[in-house]
C-alpha positions in Angstrom: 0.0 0.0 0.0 1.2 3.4 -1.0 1.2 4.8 3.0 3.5 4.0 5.7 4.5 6.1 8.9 4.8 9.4 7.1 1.4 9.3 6.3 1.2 8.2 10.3 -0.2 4.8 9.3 -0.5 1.9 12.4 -1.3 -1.6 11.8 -4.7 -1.0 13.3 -5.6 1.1 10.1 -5.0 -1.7 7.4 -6.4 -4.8 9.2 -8.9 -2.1 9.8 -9.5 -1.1 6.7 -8.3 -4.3 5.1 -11.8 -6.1 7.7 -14.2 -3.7 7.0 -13.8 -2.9 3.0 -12.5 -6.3 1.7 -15.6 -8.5 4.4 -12.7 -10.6 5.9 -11.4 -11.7 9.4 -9.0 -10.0 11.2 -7.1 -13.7 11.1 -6.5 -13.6 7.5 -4.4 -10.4 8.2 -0.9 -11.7 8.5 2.7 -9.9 8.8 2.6 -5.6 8.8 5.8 -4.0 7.8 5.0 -0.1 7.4 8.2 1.7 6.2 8.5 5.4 5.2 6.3 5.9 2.4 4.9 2.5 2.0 3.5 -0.5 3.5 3.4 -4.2 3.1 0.5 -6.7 4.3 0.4 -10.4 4.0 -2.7 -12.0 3.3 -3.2 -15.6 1.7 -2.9 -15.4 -2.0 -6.4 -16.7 -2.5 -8.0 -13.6 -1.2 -5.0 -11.3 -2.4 -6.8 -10.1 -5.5 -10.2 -9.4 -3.7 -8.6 -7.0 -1.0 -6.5 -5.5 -3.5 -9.8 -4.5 -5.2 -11.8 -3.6 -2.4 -8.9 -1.3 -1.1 -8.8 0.4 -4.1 -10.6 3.9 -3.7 -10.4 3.6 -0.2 -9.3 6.3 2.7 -6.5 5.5 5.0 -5.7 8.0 7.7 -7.3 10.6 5.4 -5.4 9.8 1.9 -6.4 7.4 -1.0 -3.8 5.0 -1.1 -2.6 3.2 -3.8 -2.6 -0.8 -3.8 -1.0 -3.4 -5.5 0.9 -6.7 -5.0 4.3 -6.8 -4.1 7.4 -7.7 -6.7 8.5 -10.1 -4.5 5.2 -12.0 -3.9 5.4 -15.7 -4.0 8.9 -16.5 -4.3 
């Protein structure tokens, strides 16, 4: 996701967001790494593309945030 802790974004905010826009449980929210400007979320690949879609458009601490999968996915 294209917001990490400049943006001031916590973990709580994407499995937030991540629960409520993409209708899944908190426990298919796996590892949260938020760097500067960016942040990466595991969730299992057969849900991937629906959360990626449902995020899309959406709000996160006040800023639409840009989603997509990351390079190194899957290896």
């Amino acid at each position: 996701m294209g917001a990490g802790r400049a943006a001031g974004v916590r973990p709580g905010d994407l499995v937030g967001a991540i629960v409520n826009e993409a209708k899944v449980s908190p426990r298919d929210v796996g590892s949260i790494q938020i760097a500067e400007r960016f942040s990466l979320v595991e969730v299992p690949e057969k849900i991937a593309e629906s959360v990626m879609r449902a995020l899309r458009g959406t709000m996160i601490r006040g800023q639409k945030v840009v989603v997509r999968r990351d390079k190194d996915a899957g290896r």
